[in-house]
N, C-alpha and C positions, 0 to 999 in steps of 0.2 A: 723552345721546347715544343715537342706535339704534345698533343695531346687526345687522347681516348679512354672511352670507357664502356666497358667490353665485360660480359658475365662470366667470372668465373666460380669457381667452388672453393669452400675452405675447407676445414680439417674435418666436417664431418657432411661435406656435400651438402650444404646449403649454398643456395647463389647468394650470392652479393656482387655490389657493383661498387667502384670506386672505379676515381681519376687518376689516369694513367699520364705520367709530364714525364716526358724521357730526358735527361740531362746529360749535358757534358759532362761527365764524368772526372775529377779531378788525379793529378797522380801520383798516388799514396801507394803503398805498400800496401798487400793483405794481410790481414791480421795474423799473427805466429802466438804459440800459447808462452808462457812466463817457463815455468821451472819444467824438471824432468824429471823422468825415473820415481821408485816409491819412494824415493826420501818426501816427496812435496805430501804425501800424505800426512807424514809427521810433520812436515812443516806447518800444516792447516788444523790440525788434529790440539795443537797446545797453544799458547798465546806467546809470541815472541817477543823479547827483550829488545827493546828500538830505543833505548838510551844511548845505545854507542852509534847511532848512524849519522853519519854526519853530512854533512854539506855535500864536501867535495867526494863523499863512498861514490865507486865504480859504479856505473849502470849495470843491472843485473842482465845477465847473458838472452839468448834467444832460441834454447834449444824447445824442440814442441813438445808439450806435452801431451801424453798419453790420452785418450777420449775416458778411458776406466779411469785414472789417476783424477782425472779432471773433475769428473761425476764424482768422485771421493768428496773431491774437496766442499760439494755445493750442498745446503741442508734447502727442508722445506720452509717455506715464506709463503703463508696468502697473508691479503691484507681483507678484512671480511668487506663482503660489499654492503651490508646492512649497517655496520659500525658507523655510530654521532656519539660516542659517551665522550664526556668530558677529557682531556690527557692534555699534558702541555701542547699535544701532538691537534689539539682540536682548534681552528681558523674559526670556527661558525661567529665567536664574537667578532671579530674584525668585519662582520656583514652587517647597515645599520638595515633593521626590520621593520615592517616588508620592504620589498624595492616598490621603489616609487615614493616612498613616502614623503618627499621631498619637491614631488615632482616630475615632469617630465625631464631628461637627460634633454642637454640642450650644449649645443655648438659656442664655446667662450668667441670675443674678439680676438684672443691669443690664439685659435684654433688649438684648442683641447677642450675636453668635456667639462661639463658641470651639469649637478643637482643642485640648485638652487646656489647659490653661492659658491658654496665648495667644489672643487674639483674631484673629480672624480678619473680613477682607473678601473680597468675591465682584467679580471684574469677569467677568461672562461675555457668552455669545451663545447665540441657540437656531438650532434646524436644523429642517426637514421635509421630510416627501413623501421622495423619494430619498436626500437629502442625507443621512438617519440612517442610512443605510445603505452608506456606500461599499464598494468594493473593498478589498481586503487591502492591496494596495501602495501604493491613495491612502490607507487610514486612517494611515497610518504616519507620511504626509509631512503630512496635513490638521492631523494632532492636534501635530507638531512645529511648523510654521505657527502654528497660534491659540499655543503658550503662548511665540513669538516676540512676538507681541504681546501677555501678559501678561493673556492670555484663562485663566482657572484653575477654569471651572464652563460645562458647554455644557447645557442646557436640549432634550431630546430632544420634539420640539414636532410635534403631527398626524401619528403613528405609525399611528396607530386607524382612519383613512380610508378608505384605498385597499388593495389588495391588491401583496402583493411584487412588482415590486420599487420601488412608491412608498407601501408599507407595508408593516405589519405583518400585516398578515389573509391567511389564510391564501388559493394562489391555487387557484383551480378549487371553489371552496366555496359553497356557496349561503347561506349563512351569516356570521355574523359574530364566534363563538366561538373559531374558530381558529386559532391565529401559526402562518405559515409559520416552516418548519424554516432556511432558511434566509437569511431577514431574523434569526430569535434569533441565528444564527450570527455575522453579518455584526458585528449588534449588540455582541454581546458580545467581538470583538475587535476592532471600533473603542474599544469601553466599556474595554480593559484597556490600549490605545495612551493613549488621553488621560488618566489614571490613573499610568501609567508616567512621564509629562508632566508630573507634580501637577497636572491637571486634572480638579476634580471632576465627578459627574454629577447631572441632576435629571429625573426621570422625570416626567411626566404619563400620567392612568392616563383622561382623557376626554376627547378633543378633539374630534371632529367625528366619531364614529363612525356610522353610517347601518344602527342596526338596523332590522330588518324581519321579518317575516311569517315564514321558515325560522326566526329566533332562538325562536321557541315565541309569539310575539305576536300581537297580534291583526293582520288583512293593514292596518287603517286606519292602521296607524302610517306606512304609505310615502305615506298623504295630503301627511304632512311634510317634502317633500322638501329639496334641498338649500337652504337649510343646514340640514345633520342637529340642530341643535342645539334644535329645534323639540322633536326626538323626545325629549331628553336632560330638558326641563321634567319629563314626562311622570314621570321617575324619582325627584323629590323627594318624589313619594306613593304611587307604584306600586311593592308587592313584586316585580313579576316585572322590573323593569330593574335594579329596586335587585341584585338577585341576579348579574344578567349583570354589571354591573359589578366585583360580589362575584369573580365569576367569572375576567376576565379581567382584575384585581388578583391573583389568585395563580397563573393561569397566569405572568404574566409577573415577576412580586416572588419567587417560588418557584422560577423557573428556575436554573439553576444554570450559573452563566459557565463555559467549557470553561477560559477560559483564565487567571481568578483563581482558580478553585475554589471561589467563594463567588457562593450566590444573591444577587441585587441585594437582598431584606429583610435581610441581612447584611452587606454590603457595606461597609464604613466609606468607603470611595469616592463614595460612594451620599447624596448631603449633603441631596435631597427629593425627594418624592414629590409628586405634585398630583393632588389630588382631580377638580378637573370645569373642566374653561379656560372663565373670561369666561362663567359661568350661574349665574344664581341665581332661585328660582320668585319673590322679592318682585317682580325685575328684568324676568320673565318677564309677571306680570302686569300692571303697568306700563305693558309695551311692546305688552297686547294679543294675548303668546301665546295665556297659559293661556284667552282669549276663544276662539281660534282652533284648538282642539284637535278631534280627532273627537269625534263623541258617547259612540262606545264608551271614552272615556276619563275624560267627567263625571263620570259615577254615584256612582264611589268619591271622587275631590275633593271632590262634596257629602253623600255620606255621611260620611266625615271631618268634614268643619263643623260638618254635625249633632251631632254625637258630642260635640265640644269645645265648641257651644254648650249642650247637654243639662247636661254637666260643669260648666259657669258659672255658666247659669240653670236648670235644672229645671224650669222650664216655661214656654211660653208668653206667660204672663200676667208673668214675671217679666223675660222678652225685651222685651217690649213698655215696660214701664214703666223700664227701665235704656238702652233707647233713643231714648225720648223719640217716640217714634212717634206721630203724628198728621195728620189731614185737613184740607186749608181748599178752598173754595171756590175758582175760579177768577176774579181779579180782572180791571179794566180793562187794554187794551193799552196795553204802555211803550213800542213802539215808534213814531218816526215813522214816517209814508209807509213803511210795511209793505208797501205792496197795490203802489206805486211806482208811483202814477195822477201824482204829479209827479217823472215819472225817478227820476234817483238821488238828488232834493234829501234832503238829511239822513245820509244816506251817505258812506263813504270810502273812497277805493282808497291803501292803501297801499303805496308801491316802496320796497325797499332794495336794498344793494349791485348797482345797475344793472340789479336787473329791469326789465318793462316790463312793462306792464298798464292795460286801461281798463273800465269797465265802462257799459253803454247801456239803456237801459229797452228791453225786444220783448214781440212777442205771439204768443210760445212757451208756451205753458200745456201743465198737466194738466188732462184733462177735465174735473175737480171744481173748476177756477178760472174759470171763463169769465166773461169781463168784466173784469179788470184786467188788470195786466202784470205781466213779470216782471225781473228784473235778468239780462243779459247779460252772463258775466264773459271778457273775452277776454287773455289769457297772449301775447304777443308774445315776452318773455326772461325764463323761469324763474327764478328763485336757484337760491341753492345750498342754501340753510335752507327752512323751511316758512315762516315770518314775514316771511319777503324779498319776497311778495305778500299782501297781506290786505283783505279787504273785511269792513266794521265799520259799526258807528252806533257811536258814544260817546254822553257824555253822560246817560247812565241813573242812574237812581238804585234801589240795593235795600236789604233790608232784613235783618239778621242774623237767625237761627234760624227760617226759613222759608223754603219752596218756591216754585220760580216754575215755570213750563211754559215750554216754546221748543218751537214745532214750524214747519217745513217742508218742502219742497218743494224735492226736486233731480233735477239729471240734467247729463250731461256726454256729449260726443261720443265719446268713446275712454273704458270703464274709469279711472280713480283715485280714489286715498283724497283727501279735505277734511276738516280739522281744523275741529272746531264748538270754542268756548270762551265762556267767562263772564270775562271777567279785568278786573283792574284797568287804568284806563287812566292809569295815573301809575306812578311808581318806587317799590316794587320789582316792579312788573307781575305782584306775582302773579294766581292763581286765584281768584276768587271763589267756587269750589263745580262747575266744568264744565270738563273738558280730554276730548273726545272725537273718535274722528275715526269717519265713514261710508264706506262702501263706493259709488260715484259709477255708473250705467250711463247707456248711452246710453235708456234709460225713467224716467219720470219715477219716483221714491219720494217717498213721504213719514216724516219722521223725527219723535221726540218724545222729549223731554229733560224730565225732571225732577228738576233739582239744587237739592241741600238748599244755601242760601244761606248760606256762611260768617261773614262778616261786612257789615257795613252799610257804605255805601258810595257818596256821592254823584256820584263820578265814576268810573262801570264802564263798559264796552262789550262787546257783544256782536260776536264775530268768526269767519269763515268762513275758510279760508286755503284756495284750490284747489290744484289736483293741482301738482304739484311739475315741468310741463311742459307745451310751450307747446300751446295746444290752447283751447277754450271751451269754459266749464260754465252753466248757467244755476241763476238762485234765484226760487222764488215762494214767494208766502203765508205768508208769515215770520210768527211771531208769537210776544210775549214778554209773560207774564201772571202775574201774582203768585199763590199759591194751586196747587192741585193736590193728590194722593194725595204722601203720605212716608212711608217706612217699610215694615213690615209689608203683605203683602196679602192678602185675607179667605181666600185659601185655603194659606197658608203658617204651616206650625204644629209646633213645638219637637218635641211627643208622637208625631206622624208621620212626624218627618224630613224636613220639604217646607218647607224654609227653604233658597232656593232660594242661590245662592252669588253673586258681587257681580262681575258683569263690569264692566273696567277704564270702559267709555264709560258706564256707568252707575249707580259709584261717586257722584258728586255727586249722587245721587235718593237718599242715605239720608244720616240724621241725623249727626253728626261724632263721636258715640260706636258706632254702626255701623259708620260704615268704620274706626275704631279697633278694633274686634274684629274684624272680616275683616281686619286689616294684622296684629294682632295671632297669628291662626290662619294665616297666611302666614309670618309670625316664626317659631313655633313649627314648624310643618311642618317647615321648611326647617332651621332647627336640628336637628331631630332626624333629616333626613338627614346633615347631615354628622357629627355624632353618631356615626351608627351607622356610615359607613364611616371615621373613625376610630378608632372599639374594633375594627373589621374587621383594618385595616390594624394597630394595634398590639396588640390582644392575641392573635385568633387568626393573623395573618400573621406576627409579630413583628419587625416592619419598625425598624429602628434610627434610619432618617434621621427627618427632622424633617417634616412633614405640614404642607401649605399647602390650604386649604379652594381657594377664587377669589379672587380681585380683589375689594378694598373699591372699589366703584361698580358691581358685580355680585350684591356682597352687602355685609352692613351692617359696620360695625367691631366692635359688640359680639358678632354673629356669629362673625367672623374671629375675635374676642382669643380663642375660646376652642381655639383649635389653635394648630400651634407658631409660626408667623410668618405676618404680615401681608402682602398681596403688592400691586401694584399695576399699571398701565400707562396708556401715553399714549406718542401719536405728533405730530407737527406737520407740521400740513399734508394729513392723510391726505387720499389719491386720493377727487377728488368725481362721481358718476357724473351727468351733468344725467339723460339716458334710462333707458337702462335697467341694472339694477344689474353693476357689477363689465364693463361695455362695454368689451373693449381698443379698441375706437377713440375711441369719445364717452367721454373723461375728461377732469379736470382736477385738475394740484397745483401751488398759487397759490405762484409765487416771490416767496415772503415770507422776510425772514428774521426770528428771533426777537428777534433783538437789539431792534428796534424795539418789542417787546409788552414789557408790565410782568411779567418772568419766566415770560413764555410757558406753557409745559406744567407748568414748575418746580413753582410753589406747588400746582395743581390737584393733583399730589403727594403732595408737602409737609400738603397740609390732610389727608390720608389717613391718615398715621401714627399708631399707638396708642401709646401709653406701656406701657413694659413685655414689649415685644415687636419682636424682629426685623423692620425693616422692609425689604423687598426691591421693586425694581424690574424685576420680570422680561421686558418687553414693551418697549422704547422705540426710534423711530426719527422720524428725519427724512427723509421720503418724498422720492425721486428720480423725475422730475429735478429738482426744483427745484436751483437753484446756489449758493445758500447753506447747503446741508446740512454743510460742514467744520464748522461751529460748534457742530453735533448732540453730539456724545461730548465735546468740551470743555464746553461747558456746563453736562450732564448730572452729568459728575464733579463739576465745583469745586462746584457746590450741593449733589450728592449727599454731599459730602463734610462740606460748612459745618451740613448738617442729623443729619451725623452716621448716613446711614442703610448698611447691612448688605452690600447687593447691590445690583450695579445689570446689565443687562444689554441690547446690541443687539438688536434685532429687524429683520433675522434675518443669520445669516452666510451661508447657503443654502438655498437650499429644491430645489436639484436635485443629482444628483453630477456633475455637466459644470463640473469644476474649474477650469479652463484657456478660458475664454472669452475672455477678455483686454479684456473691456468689461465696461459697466454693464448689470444682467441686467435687472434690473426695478423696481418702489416701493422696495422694502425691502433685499435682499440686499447685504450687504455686503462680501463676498469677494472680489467683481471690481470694487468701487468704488476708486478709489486715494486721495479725498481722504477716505471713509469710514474705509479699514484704518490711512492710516497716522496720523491722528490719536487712533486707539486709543492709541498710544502715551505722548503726553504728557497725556492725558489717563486709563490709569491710573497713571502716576505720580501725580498731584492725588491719587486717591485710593485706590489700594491701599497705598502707601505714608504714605497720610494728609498730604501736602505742606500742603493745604489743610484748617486745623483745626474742629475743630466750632465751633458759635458758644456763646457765653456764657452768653447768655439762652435761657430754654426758655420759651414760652406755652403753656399749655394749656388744652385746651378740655373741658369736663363735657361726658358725654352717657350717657347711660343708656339703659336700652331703652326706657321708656316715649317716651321724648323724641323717639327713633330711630323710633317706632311714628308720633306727633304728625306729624313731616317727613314718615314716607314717603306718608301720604295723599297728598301733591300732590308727591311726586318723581316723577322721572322716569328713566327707564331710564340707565344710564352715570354717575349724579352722582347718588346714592342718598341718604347721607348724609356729610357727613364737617364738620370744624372748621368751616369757613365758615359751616355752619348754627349754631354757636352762637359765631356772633360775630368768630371770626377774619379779619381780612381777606389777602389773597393778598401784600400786599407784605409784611407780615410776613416770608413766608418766606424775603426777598430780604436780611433783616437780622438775625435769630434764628432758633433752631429752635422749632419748631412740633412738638406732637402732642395727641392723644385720651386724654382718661381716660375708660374705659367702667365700666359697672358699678356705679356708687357708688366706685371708686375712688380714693383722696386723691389730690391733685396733691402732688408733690414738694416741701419747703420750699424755698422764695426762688425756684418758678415765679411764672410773671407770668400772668394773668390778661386775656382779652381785652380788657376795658373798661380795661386799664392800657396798654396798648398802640396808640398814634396815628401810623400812619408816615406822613408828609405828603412834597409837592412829585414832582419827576422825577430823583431820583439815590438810591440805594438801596445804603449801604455798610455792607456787615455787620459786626456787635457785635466782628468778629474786627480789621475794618479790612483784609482780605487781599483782598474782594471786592468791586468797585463796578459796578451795574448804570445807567450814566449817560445817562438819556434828554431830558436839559436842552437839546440841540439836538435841532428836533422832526425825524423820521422818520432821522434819524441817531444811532443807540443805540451804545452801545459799551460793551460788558464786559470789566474789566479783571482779572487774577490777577495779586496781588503778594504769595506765598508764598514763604519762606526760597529752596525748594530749585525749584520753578517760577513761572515768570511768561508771562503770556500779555498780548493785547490782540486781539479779538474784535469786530466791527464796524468801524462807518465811522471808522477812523483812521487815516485818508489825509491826509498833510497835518498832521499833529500830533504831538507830542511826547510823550512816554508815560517820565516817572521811577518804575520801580519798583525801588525800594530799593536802588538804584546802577546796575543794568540800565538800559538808555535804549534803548527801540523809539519806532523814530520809520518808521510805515509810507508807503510813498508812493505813487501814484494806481494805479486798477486798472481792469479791465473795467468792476467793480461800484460805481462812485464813489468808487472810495476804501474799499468793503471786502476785508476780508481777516481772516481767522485764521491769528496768528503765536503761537506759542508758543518760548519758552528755558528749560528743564530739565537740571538737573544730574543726571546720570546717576552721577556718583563725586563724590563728595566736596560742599563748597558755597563761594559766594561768596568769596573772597578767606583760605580757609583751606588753603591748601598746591594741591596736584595736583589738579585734575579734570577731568571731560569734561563735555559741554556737548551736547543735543540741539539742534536750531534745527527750527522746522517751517514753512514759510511756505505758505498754502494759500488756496484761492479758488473758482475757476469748472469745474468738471468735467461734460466732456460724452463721446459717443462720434463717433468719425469720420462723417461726413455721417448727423448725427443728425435727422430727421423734424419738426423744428420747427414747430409749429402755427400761432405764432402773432411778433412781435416779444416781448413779457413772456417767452415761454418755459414757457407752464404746459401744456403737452402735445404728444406726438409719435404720439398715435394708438399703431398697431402698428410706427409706424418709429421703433424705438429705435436704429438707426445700423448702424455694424460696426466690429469691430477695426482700430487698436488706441481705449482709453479717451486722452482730450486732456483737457490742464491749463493752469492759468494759474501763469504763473511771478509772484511776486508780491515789486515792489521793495522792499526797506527799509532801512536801517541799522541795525546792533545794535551800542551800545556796553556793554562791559563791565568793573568797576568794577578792571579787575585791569592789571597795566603789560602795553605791546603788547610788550614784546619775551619776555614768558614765552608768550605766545600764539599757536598754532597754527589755523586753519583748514581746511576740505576740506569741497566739495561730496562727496555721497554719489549712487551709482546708484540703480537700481531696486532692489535687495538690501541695500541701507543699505551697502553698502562704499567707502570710498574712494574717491573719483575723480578730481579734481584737486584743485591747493592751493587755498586762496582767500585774496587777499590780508588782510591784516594791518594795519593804520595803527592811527597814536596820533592821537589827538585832542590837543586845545590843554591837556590835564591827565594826557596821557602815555598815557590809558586805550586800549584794545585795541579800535578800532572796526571794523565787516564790514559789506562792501555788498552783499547779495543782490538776484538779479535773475533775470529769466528768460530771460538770456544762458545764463545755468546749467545750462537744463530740467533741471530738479531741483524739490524740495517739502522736501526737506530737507539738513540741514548739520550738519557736527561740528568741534565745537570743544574745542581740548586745552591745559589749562595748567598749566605746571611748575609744583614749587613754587620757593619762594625759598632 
């Protein structure tokens, strides 16, 4: 994944920033609407009889429905943002008060958490920009809110940015050293509200900060501009960032809450710290920063290298010979029709996911070509990936432990980047030795590649991919030649210091034990910044919480293990810019739902976890609007839970303090979402409460550093290293738990081993049996939870009959085909043993009143994200439950989760207690109440 962050506007022209991770893209179908024509308004309009639906009923059809029809069917739904009163519907008890009270949160030998003896889980959300900072009389009501919803850790997230009051930094300052006085203020009595709550905290000490020139720097570092995070590489090897950082770690760890009496490094409240959000320099280099740094920033990176090569080899001659450094001669061309005197014969344009592209032979040259031709590449519909267009020869043949040359000729009409590559042209598509991209002008350049050849390899291709927008670039005088300079060059020497340092596009022009000592001196760097501001933060700060480096696929696992827990993130679906980055108008988030992918975001996860360490999810959402986003926090949980991991967390609950919008704000924020907040709910019960149990089986995967060093030569920014590379495959995760031994560390007796492990077909039901991932009708997925104390059914189960362990959800037709997330949660008590209450969630389609619609699919509204109030889909089904009708109570529930009317009661043919919900109701949820006997 790249990654950037880049200012855009939302729906009412405010900036915001957020993290841009461009993904591979899975391939699903777009979303098509459920029923047609106006009968579907009477369909919605009455409550439907779903006694006769059975198992094997037909799947309901696929025609679209109407955008007016649609809008019919949806009522209003806020969930208020001040609301804590009491309702089945209210988590606040399940927080024990205050946080802390127990102690500092501290690291088990089993690697998981504990407050004092007990273990402990995190279900939280993060906040920024303004949102960390509310008013006195909102933090009161804010912080009573989240632990209604069972929210017990909020993640103080892009603090560092901006100046009060949408940060921390101090305002009227030219500088970036100083907290305003009263953002600390703000801070520390929201920090003692949510605390009061048993809501713990976790602090980030690096988000997006935007040092510059007043901080004592040099003025090249504002070269960097937004996303600051350019500047932040810069500090893995540079004293004087590393110190500001040092710096404003203990202005703000060191301050002193007015209103606990305890600085936050003291704080038992206080459950982490985080060192530097989503940066790592391996990650950095990768993606082509550290290529991209001012000059005044070089000198000390390669004097560094020097230094660690000197330390290695001690000279020269010792370098040369542990590299394998050598010259050949430049051989005959492997390409065909190079010069493209017959068009494009031999050539390929390839489209994916509905790009469009052609390419024509012209006689556009550079001066120094006169007399052939060249390839015209013309972009009509972009992708969304880089590889969604490519122009390639296949068919080559090369040859392991030697050099080839590639040189050409480009130029493009409008600036952009073109990815050059050496790859395989068979499965698993790796690299052959060349992943580079060029800088494109409207003037011709000439470029020259010299990658050391990985392996031999009779079916490669060499590939161009153009700028990522619709526009023409042109290519001449391509040429692919075996032979060239490798290694070493005559004036590059150990005793000097002039061993020049290994830019990412240029990586593949040295031998495989070269760029294993440059990934190697990248390792170590980077280790020993985080290193050093960990003894920072715990010996001379003496900070008690637990310390989180970044995100394993920002940096490596072996890294990470060695601070106190493991962290992670992942989004589905994240906003895809086609122009220009972070565009509020030109976007798109593909209404996809996950149910359809083989455990979507899940395993990518899942393969991340180390053994012996707190594994946390600090980052995760299902970007809006897509309509299938209810499924996001359900999901989330029941596997977070099956995998047995620490913490898991929304991203984000707000990113502004405009509490009270009563719509959908924007991609991520959760607050004003209704099918987002209130599926928080039975979804931590899954796993705060642990409903949903670990799984049985543990696999795990070897990986050491050497091994970790091996991979990252040919990773990639976002997906660094983790299990997958040594063997694990991703449905695993969908049926055991998964993690990492790093280190030489033993695997656990009676773990299993990857080559032991074969998960075959399209239905994935965990070692536990609580969870089935059922994707055996194709583009119709459906996840089921059949947990003691909750039970859910997630996807297309419309029309189907769902026995979990006496529970009988039988869902019936919807906007979305026949999707919907329903969940049934015992709140008191369980199944058939005396008294209890009973959650019901039934959830679907959420949008905002005359919402900006792009498109029929629904995958963008531009800047027109709608107006108050947010609209839902009432979603039918029947719930039978294993208990007699006459002990059994029902009640829709309002916006507040209280009471609001009854709801009928019937026995079915074996007496049992059955309920017909519907969106006669306008309701999302229901309560259900049973004597005992």
């Amino acid at each position: 994944m790249s990654f950037l962050t880049l200012q855009f506007e939302d729906a009412h022209g405010c900036a915001m920033h957020q993290p841009m991770k461009a993904r591979q893209l899975r391939n699903m179908k777009s979303w098509t609407s459920a029923l047609a024509g106006h009968a579907a308004t009477l369909l919605f309009a009455v409550l439907l009889p779903l006694g006769s639906l059975a198992a094997d009923s037909p799947a309901p059809g696929r025609p679209t429905l109407s955008p007016d029809v649609a809008t019919q069917a949806l009522f209003p739904f806020v969930l208020p943002w001040d609301d804590a009163g009491p309702s089945v519907a209210n988590l606040s008890g399940w927080l024990p008060k205050p946080a802390g009270k127990f102690g500092h949160i501290r690291a088990g030998e089993d690697g998981h958490l504990y407050f004092g003896k007990e273990r402990v889980r995190f279900f939280g959300v993060d906040l920024a920009f303004s949102a960390n900072f509310p008013r006195s009389e909102d933090a009161v009501k804010v912080a009573a809110r989240m632990a209604k919803f069972g929210i017990n850790i909020v993640r103080f997230h892009i603090m560092d940015m901006r100046r009060f009051p949408d940060g921390l930094l101090a305002r009227h300052s030219a500088d970036t050293r100083k907290l305003d006085p009263e953002a600390l203020e703000r801070l520390d009595f929201f920090t003692d509200q949510l605390e009061r709550n048993g809501i713990y905290v976790y602090l980030c000490l690096l988000n997006y900060r935007p040092f510059n020139a007043a901080d004592g720097l040099p003025k090249e570092i504002e070269q960097l501009g937004d996303p600051y995070q350019g500047r932040h590489v810069i500090g893995f090897y540079d004293a004087r960032i590393l110190e500001l950082q040092k710096e404003y770690a203990r202005n703000l760890l060191g301050h002193r809450n007015a209103f606990t009496g305890l600085t936050y490094a003291e704080d038992p409240g206080v459950a982490f710290v985080e060192i530097n959000n989503e940066n790592g320099l391996i990650q950095a280099w990768l993606g082509g920063e550290v290529d991209k740094l001012p000059e005044v920033f070089q000198p000390e990176l390669k004097r560094q290298w020097n230094a660690w090569l000197r330390q290695r080899y001690e000279t020269s001659a010792r370098l040369r010979q542990a590299w394998g450094v050598k010259a050949e001669p430049l051989g005959g061309e492997m390409l065909a029709n190079s010069d493209f005197a017959r068009g494009t014969e031999g050539w390929v344009v390839e489209r994916h996911e509905g790009a469009e592209a052609e390419a024509s032979p012209s006689d556009d040259l550079p001066e120094a070509l006169r007399g052939v031709k060249s390839a015209r590449l013309t972009v009509t519909k972009p992708g969304t990936q880089s590889w969604h267009v490519r122009f390639e020869q296949p068919g080559l043949k090369v040859q392991a432990e030697r050099p080839c040359t590639l040189t050409f000729w480009a130029r493009a009409e409008r600036p952009g980047d073109m990815g050059v590559s050496l790859d395989e042209n068979h499965a698993p598509w790796q690299s052959l030795g060349l992943r580079a991209t060029v800088k494109l002008t409207p003037q011709w350049r000439q470029f020259r590649f010299v990658p050391w050849v990985e392996r031999s390899d009779d079916s490669a291709r060499v590939i161009f991919d153009p700028p990522m927008e619709a526009g023409v670039c042109w290519l001449a005088g391509i040429s692919l030649r075996p032979g060239g300079a490798a290694g070493l060059e005559s004036d590059e020497r150990l005793e000097e210091g002039t061993v020049r340092t290994v830019p990412r596009g240029q990586a593949g022009e040295h031998t495989a034990e070269a760029q294993r000592d440059w990934v190697r001196f990248l390792w170590e760097t980077e280790d020993c910044y985080w290193q050093t501001m960990y003894r920072c933060l715990k010996d001379d700060l003496k900070v008690k919480a637990l310390v989180i480096g970044t995100v394993v696929g920002c940096s490596t696992p072996n890294l990470m293990a060695k601070l106190d827990c493991v962290d992670a993130h992942a989004y589905w679906q994240h906003p895809i810019f086609p122009g220009r980055p972070w565009d509020a108008e030109n976007w798109i988030v593909q209404n996809r739902t996950m149910v359809n992918d083989r455990g979507g975001t899940l395993p990518d996860l899942a393969l991340r976890r180390v053994l012996g360490r707190p594994f946390s999810v600090t980052e995760y959402g299902h970007s809006a609007p897509n309509t299938f986003v209810s499924e996001g926090s359900l999901l989330r949980a029941a596997y977070a839970a099956l995998q047995d991991w620490d913490y898991i967390s929304a991203s984000r609950y707000s990113h502004e303090a405009n509490w009270d919008l009563r719509r959908i704000r924007n991609y991520f924020d959760i607050d004003q979402h209704p099918t987002k907040m209130l599926t928080l709910i039975p979804a931590a019960a899954m796993f705060l409460r642990g409903d949903v149990k670990p799984a049985r089986e543990l696999v795990v995967a070897m990986l050491d550093k050497e091994l970790e060093v091996d991979i990252l030569r040919h990773g990639v920014p976002w997906d660094l290293v983790h299990a997958g590379h040594a063997g694990v495959t991703r449905e695993v995760a969908l049926v055991h738990r998964t993690a990492i031994a790093v280190g030489g560390q033993p695997a656990p007796a009676g773990a299993l081993r990857p080559e032991q492990v074969k998960i075959e077909g399209d239905k994935f039901v965990s070692d536990t049996g609580e969870l089935t991932w059922d994707l055996s009708q194709r583009e119709r997925g459906v996840v089921t939870v059949d947990a003691a104390r909750s039970k859910a059914v997630i996807g297309y189960g419309g029309g189907k009959r769902f026995d979990l362990g006496g529970v009988v959800i039988e869902p019936g037709p919807t906007l979305q085909d026949g999707w919907s997330a329903i969940t049934v949660t015992a709140m008191e008590g369980e199944v058939g043993t005396g008294p209890s209450h009973w959650l019901i969630t039934a959830t679907g389609c959420a949008e905002n009143t005359r919402m900006g619609w792009k498109s029929a699919e629904k995958t963008s509204v531009g800047k027109d994200w709608g107006e108050a109030p947010s609209l839902v889909e009432g979603i039918p089904a029947r719930i039978t439950l294993p208990l007699p009708a006459a002990r059994v109570e029902a009640w829709t529930l309002d916006e507040r989760g209280q009471r609001k009317l009854p709801l009928p009661v019937r026995a079915d043919t074996h007496g049992n207690a059955a309920i017909s919900i519907g969106p006669e109701s306008r309701t999302l949820w229901y309560e259900v109440a049973a004597r005992g006997e």
